[in-house]
N, C-alpha and C positions, 0 to 999 in steps of 0.2 A: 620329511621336509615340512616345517612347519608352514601352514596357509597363512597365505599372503593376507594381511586386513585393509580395504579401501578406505581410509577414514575419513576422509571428506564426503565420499558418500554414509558414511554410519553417523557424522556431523550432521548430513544435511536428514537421514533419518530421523534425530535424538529431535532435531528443530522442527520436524512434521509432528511428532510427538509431542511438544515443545504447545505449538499450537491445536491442536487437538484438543489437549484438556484445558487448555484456555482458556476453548471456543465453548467445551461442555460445562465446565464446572469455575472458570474465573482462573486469577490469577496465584490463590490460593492453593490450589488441585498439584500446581508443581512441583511434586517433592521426586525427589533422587529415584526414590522406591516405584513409584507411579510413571516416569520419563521411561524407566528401564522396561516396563511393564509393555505399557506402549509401543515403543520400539524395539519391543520383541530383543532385547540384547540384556548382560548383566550388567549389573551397578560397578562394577569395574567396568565394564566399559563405558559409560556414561562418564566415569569418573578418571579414566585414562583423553578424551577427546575434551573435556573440559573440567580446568581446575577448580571452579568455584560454580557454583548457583548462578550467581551474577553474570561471569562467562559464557555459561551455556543460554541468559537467555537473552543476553545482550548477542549471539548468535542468530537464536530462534528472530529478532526481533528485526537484525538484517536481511535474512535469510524472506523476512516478508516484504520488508520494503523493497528487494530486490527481483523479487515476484510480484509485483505492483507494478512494478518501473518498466520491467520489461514487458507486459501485457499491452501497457498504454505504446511503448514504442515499436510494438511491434503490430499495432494495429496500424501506425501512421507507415512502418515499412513495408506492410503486406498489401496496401492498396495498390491494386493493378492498373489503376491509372489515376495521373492527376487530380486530385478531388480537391473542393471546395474547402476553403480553410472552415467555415461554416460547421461541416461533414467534422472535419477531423479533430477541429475544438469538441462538438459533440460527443462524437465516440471516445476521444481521450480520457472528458470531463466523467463518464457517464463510468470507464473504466476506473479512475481514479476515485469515483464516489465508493467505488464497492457496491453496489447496488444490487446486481443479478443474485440468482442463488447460489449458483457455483462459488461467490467472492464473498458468502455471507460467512465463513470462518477469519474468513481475512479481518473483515470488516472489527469482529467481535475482539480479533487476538491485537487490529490496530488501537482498538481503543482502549483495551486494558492496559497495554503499556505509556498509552498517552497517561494514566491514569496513574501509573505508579513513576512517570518519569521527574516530577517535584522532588522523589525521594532520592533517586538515581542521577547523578551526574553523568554517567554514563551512556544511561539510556538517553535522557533529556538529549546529548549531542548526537547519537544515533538518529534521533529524530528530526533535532535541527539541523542535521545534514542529509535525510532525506526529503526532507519537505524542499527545502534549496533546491535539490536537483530537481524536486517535481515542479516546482514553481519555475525552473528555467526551462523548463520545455514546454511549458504552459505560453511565457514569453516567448519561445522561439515559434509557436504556431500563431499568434499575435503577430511577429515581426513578417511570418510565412504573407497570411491575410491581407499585410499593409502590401508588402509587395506585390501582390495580385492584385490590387485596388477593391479586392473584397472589404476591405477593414479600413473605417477611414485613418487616415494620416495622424489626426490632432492627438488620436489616443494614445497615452505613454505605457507601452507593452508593460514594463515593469510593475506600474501599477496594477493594472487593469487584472495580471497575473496573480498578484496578490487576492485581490477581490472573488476570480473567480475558482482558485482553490482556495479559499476558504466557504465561500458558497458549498462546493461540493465535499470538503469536510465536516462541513454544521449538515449536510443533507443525507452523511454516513450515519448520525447520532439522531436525525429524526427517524428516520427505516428503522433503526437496530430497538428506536425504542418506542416504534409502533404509532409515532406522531405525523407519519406519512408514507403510504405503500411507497413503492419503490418507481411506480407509475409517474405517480403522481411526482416525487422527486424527481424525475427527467422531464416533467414537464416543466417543471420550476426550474430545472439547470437550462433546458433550451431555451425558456422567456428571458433568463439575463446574457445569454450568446445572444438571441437576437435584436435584444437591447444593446447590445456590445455593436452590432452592425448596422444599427441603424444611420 
């Protein structure tokens, strides 16, 4: 009886893979031959789970913003008790920067595809569709603040949301390129939260 193949898991393999050599050697490194290597499986199968190049990494490229997305929301669901919009803009901000070591392939494989996304229509909407969703949750811990009278009122969430993922996107690209530890980066993302709450 022939053995059953998981393929969304051999999918979300090929996209570990995917990022790996991203993170090691750029966005160059991804050939067919080397994904296969990687993920430990054959080029047929690489090439049975995804039709084209572009397919497999416009996958690889979801597969991280969805590992982003969920990290930050699930730091805001895993808190055991009511916390400070303060607190949870922080730790959101601080996940979304990529900042830690653990997040530093993240970090490496987000900006190569920011990088090659001009070229890619594809990619580019991949992205402009997950930065929107990160950008509404950034607003909805703004909206959380104004309701707790943490956050004054006048502030327009929507904006303010804007401002402060992109702070913490220009703060992934000074760490990755050695223009500011990573320290030091969370100390720059708290100074504009607490400028935000003043």
């Amino acid at each position: 009886m022939p053995r059953q193949v998981d393929y969304e898991d051999r999918r979300r393999r090929i996209a570990e893979a995917v990022c790996t050599l991203i993170a090691r050697s750029g966005m160059e490194a991804v050939s067919l031959r080397d994904v296969a290597a990687q993920a430990d499986v054959s080029m047929g199968a690489v090439q049975r789970c995804f039709r084209t190049k572009e397919d497999m990494l416009l996958f690889a490229l979801e597969h991280v913003s969805q590992r982003v997305s969920e990290r930050a929301n699930e730091r805001i669901a895993t808190a055991s008790t009511p916390q400070a919009a303060s607190t949870l803009l922080s730790h959101t901000l601080a996940e979304l920067a990529l900042l830690d070591e653990e997040s530093k392939t993240q970090a490496h494989v987000w900006l190569a595809f920011i990088t090659h996304a001009p070229a890619s229509e594809r990619l580019a909407a991949v992205l402009h569709d997950s930065y929107a969703k990160l950008h509404d949750l950034i607003a909805w811990l703004i909206r959380y603040g104004q309701s707790s009278g943490e956050v004054p009122q006048h502030l327009d969430p929507i904006r303010e949301a804007h401002t402060l993922l992109a702070v913490a996107d220009g703060l992934t690209v000074h760490v990755l390129a050695g223009h500011h530890s990573p320290e030091t980066a969370l100390t720059i993302l708290q100074r504009h939260i607490d400028h935000l709450l003043q």
